[in-house]
PDB file with one MODEL, atoms N, CA, C and O in Angstrom:
MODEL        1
ATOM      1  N   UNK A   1      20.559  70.349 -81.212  1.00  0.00           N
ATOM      2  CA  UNK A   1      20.587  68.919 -81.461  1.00  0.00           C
ATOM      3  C   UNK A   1      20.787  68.184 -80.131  1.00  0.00           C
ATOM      4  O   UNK A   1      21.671  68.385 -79.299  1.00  0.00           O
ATOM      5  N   UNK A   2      19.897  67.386 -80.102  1.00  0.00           N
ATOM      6  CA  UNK A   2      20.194  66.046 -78.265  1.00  0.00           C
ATOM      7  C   UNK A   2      21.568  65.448 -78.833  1.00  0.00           C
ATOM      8  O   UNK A   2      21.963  65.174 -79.966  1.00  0.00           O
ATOM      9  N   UNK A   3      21.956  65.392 -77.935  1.00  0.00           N
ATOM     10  CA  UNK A   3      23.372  64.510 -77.655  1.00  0.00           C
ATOM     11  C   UNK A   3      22.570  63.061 -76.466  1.00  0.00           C
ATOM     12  O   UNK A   3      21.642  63.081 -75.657  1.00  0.00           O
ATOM     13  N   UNK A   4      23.348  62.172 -76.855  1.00  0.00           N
ATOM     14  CA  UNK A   4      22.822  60.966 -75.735  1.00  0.00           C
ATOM     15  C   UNK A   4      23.212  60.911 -74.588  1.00  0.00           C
ATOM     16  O   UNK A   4      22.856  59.858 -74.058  1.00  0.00           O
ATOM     17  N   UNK A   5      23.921  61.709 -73.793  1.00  0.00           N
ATOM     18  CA  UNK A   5      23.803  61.955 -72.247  1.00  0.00           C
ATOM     19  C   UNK A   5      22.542  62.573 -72.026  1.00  0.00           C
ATOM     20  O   UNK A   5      21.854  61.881 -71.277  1.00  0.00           O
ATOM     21  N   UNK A   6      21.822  63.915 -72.505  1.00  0.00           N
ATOM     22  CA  UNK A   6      20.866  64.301 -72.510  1.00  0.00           C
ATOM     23  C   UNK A   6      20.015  63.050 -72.881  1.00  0.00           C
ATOM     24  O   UNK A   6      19.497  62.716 -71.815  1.00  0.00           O
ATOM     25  N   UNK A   7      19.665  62.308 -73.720  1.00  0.00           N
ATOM     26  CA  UNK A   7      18.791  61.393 -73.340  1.00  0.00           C
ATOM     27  C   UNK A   7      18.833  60.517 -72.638  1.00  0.00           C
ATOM     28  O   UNK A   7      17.737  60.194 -72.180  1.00  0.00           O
ATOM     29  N   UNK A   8      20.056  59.683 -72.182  1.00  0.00           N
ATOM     30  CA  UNK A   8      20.045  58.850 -71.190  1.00  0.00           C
ATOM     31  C   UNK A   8      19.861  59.864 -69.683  1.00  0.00           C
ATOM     32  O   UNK A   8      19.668  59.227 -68.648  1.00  0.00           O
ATOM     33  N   UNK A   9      19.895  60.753 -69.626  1.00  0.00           N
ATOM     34  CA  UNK A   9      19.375  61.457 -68.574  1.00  0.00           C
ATOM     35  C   UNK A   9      17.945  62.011 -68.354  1.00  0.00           C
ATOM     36  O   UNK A   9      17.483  62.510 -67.328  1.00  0.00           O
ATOM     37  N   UNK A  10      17.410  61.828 -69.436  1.00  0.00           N
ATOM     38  CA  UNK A  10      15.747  61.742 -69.461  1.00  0.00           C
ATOM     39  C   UNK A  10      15.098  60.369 -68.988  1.00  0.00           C
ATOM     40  O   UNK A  10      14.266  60.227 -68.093  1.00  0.00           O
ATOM     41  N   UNK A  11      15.664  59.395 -69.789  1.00  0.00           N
ATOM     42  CA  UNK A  11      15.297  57.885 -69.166  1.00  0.00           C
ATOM     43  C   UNK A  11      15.410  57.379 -67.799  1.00  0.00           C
ATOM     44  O   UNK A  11      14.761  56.523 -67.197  1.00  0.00           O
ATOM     45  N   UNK A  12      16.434  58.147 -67.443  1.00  0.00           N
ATOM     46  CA  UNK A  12      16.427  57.764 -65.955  1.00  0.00           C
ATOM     47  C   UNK A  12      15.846  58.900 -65.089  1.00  0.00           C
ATOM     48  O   UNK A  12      15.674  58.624 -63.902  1.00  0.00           O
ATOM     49  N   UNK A  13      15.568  59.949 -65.446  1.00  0.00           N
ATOM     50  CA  UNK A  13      14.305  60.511 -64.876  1.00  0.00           C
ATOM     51  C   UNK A  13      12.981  60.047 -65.039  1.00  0.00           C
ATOM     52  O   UNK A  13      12.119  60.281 -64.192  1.00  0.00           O
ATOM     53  N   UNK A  14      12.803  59.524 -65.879  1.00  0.00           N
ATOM     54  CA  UNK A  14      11.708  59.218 -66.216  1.00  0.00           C
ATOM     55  C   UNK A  14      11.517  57.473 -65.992  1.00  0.00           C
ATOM     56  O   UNK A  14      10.434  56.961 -66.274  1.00  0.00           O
ATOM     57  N   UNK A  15      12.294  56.903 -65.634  1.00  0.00           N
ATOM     58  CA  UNK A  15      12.305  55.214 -65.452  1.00  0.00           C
ATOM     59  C   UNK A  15      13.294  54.798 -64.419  1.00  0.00           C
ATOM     60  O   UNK A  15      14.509  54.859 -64.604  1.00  0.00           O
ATOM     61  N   UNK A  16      12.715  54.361 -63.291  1.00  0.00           N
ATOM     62  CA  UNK A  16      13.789  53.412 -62.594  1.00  0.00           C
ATOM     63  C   UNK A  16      14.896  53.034 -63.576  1.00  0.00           C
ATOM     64  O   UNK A  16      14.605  52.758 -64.740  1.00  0.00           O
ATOM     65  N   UNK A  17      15.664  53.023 -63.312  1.00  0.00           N
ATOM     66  CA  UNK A  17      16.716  52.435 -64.089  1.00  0.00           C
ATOM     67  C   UNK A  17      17.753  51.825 -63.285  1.00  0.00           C
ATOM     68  O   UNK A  17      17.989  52.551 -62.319  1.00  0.00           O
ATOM     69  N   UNK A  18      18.875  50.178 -63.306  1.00  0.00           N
ATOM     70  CA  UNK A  18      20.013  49.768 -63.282  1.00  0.00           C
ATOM     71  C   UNK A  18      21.053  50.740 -64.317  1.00  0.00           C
ATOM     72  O   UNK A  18      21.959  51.521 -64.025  1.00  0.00           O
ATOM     73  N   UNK A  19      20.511  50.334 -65.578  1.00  0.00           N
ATOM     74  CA  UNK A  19      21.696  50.621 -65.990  1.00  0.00           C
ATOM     75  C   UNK A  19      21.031  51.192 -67.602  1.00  0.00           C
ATOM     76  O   UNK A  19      20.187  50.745 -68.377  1.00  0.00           O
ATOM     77  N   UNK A  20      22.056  52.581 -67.579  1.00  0.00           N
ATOM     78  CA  UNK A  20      21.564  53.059 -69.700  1.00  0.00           C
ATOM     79  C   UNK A  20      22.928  53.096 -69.783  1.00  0.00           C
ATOM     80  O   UNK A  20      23.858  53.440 -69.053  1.00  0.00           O
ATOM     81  N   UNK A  21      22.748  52.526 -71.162  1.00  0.00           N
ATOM     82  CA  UNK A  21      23.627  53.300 -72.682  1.00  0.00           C
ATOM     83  C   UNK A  21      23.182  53.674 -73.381  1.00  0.00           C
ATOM     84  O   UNK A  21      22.157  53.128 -73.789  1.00  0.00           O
ATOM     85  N   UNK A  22      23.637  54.785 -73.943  1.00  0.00           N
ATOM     86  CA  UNK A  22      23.024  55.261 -75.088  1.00  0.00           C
ATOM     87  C   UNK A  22      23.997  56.296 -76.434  1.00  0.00           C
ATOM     88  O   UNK A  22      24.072  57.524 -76.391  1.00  0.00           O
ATOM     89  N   UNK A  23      24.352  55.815 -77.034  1.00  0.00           N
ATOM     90  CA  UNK A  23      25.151  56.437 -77.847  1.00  0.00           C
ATOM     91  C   UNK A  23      24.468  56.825 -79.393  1.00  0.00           C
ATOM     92  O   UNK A  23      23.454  56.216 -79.737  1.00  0.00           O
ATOM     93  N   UNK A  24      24.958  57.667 -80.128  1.00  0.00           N
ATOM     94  CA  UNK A  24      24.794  58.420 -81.652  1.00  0.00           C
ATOM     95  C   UNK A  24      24.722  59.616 -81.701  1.00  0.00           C
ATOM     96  O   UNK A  24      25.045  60.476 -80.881  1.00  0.00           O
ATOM     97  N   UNK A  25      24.118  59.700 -83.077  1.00  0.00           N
ATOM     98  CA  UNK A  25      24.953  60.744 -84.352  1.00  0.00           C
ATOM     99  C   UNK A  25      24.125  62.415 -83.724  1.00  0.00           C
ATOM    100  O   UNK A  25      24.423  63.463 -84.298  1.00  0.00           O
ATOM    101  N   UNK A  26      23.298  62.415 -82.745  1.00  0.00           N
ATOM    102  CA  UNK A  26      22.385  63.627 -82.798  1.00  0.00           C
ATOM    103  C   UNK A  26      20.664  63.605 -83.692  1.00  0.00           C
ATOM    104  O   UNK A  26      19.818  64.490 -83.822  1.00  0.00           O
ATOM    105  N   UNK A  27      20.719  62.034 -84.208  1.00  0.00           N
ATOM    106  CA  UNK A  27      19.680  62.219 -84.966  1.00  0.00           C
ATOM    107  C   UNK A  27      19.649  60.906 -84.784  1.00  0.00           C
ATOM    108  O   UNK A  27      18.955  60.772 -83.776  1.00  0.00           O
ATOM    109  N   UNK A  28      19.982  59.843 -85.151  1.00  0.00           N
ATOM    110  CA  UNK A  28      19.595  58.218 -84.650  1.00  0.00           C
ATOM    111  C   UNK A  28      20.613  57.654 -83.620  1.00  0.00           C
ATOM    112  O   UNK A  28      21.817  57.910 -83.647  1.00  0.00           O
ATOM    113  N   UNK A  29      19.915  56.751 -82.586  1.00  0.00           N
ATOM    114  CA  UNK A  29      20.616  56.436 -81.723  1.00  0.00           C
ATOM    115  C   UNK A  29      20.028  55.273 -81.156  1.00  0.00           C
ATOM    116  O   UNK A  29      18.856  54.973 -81.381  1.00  0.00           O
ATOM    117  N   UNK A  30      20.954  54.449 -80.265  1.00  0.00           N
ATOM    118  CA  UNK A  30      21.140  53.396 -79.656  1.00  0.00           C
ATOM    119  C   UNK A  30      21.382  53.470 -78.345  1.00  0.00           C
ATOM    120  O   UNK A  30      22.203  54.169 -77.751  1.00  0.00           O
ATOM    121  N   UNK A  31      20.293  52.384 -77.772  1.00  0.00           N
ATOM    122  CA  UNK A  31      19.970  52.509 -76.451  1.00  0.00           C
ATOM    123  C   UNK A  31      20.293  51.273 -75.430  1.00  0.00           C
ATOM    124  O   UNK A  31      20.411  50.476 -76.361  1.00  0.00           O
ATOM    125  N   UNK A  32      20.456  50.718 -74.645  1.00  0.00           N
ATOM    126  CA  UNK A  32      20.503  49.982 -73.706  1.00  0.00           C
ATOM    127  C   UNK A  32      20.092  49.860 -72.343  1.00  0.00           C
ATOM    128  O   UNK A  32      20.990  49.953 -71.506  1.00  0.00           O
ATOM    129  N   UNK A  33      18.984  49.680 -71.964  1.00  0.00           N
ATOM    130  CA  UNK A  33      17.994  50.235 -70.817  1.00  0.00           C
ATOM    131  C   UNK A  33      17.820  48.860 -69.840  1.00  0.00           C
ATOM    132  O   UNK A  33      17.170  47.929 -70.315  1.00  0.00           O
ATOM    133  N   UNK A  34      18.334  48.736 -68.619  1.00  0.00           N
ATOM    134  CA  UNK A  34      17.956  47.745 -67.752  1.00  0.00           C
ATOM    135  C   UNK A  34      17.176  48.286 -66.227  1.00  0.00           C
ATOM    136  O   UNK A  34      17.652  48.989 -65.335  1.00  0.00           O
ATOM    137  N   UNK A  35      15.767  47.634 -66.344  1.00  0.00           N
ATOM    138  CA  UNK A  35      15.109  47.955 -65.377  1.00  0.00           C
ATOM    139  C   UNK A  35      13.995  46.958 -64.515  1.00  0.00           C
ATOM    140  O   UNK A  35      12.937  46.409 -64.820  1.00  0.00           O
ATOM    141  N   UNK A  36      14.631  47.018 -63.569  1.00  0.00           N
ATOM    142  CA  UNK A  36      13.533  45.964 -62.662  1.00  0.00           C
ATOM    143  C   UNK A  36      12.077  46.355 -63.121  1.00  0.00           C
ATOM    144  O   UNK A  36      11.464  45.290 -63.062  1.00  0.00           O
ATOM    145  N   UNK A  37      11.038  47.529 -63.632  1.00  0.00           N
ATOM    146  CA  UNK A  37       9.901  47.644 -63.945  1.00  0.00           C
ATOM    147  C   UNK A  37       9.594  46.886 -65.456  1.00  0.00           C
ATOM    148  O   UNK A  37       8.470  47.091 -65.916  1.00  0.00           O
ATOM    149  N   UNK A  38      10.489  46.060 -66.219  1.00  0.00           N
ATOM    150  CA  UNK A  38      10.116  45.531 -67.115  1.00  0.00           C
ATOM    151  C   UNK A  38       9.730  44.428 -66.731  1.00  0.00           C
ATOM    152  O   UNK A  38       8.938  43.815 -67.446  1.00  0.00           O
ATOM    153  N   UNK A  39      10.143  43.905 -65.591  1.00  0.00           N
ATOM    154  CA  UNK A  39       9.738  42.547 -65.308  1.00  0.00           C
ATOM    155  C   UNK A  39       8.467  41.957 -66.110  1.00  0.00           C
ATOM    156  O   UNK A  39       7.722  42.754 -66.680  1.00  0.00           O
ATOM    157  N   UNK A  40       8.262  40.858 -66.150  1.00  0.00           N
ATOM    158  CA  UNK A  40       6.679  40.531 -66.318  1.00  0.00           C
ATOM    159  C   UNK A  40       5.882  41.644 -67.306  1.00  0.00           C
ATOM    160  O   UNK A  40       4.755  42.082 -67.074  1.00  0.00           O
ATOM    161  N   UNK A  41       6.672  41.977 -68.384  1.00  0.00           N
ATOM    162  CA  UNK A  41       5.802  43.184 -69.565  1.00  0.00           C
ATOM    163  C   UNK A  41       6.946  42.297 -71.127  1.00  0.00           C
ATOM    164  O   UNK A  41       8.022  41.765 -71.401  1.00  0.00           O
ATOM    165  N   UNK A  42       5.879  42.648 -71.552  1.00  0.00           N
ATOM    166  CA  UNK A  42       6.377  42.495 -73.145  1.00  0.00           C
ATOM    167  C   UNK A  42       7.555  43.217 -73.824  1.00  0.00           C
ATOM    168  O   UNK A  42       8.021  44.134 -73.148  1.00  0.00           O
ATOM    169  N   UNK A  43       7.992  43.050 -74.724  1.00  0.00           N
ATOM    170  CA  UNK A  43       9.082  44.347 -75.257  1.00  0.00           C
ATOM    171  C   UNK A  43       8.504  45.126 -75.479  1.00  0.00           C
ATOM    172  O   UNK A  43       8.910  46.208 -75.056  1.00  0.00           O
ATOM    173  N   UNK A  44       6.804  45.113 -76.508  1.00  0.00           N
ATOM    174  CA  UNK A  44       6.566  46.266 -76.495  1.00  0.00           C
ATOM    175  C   UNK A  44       6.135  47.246 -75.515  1.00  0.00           C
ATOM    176  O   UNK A  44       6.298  48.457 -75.663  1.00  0.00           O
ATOM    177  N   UNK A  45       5.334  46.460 -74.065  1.00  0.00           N
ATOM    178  CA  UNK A  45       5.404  47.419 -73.045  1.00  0.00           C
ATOM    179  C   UNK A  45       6.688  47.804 -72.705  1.00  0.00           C
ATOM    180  O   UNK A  45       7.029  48.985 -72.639  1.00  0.00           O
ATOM    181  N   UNK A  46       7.313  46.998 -72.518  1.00  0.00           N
ATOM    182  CA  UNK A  46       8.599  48.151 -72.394  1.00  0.00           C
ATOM    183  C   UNK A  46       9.621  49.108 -72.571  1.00  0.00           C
ATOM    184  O   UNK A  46      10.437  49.742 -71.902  1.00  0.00           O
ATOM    185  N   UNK A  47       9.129  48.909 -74.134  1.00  0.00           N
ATOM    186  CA  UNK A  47       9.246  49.988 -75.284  1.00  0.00           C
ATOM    187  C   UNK A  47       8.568  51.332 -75.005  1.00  0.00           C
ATOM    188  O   UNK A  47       9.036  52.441 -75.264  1.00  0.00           O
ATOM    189  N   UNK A  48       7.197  51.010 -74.343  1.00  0.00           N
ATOM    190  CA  UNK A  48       6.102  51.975 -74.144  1.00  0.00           C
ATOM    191  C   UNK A  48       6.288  52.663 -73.220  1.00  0.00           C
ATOM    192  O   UNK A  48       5.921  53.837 -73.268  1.00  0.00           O
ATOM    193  N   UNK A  49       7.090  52.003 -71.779  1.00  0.00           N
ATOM    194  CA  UNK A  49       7.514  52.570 -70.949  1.00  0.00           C
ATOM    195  C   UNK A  49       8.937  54.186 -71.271  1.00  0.00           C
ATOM    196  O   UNK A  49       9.089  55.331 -70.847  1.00  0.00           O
ATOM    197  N   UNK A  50       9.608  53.288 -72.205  1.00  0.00           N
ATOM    198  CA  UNK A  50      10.761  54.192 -72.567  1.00  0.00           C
ATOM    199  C   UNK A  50      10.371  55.226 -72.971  1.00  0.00           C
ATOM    200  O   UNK A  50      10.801  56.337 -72.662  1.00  0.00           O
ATOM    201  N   UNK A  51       9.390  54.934 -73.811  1.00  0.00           N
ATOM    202  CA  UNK A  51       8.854  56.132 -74.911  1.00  0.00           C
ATOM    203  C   UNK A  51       8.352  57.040 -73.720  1.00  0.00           C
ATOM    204  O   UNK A  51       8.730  58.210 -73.776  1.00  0.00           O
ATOM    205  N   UNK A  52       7.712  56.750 -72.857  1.00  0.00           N
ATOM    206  CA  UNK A  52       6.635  57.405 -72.173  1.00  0.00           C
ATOM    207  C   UNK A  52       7.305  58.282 -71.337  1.00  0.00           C
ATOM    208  O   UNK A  52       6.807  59.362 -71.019  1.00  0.00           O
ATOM    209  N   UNK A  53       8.837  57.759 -70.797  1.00  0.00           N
ATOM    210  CA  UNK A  53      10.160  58.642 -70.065  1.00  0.00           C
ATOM    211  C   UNK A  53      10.388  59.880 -71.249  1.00  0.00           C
ATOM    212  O   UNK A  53      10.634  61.059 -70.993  1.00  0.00           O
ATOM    213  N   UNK A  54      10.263  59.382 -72.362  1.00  0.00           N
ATOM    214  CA  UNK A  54      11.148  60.356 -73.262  1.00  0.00           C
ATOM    215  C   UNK A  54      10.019  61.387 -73.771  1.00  0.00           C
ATOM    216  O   UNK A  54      10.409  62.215 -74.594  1.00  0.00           O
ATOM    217  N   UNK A  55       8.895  61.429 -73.448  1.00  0.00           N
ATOM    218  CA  UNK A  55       8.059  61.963 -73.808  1.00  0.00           C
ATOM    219  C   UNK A  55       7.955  62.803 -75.341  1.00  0.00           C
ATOM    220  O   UNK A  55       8.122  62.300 -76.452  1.00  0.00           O
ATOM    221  N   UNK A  56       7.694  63.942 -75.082  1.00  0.00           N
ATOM    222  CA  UNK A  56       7.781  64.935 -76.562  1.00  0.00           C
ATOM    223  C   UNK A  56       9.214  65.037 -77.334  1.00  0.00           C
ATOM    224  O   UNK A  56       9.550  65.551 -78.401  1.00  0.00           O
ATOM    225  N   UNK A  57       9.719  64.512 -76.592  1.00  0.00           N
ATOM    226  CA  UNK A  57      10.871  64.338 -77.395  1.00  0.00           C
ATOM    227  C   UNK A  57      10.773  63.351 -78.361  1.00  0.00           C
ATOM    228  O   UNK A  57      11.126  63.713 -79.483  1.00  0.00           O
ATOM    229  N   UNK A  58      10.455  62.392 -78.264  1.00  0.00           N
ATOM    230  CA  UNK A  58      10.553  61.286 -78.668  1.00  0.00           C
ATOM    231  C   UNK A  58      10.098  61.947 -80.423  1.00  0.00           C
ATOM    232  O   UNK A  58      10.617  61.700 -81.512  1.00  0.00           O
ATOM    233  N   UNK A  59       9.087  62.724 -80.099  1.00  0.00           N
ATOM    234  CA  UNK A  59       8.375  63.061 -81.534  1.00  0.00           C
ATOM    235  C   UNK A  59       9.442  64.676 -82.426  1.00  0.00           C
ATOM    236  O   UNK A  59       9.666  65.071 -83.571  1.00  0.00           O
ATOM    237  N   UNK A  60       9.739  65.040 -81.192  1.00  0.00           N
ATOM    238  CA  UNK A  60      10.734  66.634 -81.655  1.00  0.00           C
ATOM    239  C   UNK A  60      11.901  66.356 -81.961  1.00  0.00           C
ATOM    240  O   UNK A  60      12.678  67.024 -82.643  1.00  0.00           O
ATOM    241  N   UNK A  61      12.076  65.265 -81.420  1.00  0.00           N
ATOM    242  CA  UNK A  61      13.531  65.830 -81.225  1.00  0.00           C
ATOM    243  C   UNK A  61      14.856  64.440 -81.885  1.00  0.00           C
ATOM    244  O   UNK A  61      15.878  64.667 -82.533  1.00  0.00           O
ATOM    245  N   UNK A  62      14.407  63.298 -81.490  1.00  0.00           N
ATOM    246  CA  UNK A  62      14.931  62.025 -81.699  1.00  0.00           C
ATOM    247  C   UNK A  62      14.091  61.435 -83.140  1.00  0.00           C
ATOM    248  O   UNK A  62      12.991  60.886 -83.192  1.00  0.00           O
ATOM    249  N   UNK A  63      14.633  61.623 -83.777  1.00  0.00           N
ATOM    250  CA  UNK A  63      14.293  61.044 -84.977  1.00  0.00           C
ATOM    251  C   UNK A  63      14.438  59.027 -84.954  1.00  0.00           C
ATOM    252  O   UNK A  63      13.582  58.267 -85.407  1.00  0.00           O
ATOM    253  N   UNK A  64      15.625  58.655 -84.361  1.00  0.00           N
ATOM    254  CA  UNK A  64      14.968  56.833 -85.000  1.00  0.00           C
ATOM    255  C   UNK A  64      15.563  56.835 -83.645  1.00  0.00           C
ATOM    256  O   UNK A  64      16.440  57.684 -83.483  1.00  0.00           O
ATOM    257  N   UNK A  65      15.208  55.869 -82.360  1.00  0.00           N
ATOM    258  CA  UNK A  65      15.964  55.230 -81.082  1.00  0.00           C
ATOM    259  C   UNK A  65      15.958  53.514 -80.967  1.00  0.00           C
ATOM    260  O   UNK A  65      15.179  52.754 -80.391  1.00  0.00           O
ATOM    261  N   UNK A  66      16.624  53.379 -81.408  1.00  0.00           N
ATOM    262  CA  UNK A  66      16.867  51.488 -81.377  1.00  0.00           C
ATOM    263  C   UNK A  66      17.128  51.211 -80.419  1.00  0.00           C
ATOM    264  O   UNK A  66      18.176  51.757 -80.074  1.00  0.00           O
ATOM    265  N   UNK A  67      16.562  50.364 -79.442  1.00  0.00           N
ATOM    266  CA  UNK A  67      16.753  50.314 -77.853  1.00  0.00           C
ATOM    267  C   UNK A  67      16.702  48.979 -77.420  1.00  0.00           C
ATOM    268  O   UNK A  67      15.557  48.528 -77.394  1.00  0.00           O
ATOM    269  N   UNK A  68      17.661  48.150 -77.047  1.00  0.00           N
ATOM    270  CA  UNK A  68      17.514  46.893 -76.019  1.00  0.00           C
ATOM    271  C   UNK A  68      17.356  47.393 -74.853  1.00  0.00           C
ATOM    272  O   UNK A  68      18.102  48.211 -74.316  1.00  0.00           O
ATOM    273  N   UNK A  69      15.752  46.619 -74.132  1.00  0.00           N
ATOM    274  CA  UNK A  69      15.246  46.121 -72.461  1.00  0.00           C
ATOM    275  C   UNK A  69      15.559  45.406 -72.134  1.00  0.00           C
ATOM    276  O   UNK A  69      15.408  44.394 -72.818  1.00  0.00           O
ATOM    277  N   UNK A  70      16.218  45.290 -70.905  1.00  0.00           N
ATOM    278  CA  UNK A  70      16.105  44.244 -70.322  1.00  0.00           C
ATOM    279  C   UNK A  70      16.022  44.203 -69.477  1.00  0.00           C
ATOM    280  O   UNK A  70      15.817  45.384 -69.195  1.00  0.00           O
ATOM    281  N   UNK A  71      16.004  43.510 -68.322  1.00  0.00           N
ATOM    282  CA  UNK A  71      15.107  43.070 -66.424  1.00  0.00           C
ATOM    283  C   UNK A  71      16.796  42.781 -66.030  1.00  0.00           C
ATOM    284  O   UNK A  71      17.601  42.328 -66.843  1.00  0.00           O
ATOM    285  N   UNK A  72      17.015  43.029 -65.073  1.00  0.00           N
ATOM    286  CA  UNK A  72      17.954  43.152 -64.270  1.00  0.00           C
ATOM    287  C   UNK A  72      19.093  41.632 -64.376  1.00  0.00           C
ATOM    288  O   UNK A  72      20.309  41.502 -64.518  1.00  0.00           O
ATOM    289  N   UNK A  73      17.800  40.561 -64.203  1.00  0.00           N
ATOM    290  CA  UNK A  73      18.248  39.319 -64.165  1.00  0.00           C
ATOM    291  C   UNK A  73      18.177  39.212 -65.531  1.00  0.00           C
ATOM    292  O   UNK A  73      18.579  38.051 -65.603  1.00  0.00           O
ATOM    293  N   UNK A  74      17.961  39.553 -66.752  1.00  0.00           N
ATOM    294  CA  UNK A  74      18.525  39.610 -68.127  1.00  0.00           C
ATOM    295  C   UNK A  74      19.883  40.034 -68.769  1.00  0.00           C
ATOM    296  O   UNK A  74      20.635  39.610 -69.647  1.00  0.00           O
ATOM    297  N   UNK A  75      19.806  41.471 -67.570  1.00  0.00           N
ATOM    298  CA  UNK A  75      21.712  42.057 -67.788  1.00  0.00           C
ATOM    299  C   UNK A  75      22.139  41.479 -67.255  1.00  0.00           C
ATOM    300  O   UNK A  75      23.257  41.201 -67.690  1.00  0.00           O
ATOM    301  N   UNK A  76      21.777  40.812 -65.994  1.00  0.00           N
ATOM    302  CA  UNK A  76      23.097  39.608 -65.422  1.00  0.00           C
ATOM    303  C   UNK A  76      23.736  38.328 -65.790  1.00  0.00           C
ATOM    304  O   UNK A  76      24.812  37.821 -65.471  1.00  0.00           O
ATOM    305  N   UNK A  77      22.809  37.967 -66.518  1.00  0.00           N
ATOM    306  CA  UNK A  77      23.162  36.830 -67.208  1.00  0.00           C
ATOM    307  C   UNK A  77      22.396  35.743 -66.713  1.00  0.00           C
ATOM    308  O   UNK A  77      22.545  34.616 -67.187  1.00  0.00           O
TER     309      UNK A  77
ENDMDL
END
């Protein structure tokens, strides 16, 4: 079963990243992803981006990932 260090350690291999959270149960989980490459992209590109870090997992292994993006100057306030 993934634990969410293992996935927040995929995301940031796989995505520039400021800043992840990511917490849950081994089977649905919650995300918090801030990255200067969302700039200027939609949620769903930047949804697409996440997905695209998390690759085959995304389909094996993580059953539901609820995830807030946001751009750097979004986590700052």
């Amino acid at each position: 079963m993934i634990q969410p260090e293992q996935i927040k350690s995929v995301i940031e291999d796989g995505l520039q990243c400021d800043h992840v959270e990511v917490a849950g149960d081994g089977h649905h989980f919650e995300a918090v992803i801030v990255s200067s490459q969302f700039r200027g992209k939609s949620k769903v590109q930047q949804h697409q981006l996440v997905y695209r870090a998390l690759g085959d997992r995304m389909r094996e292994e993580i059953h539901a990932l609820s995830m807030r993006t946001l751009t750097p100057e979004e986590w700052g306030g």
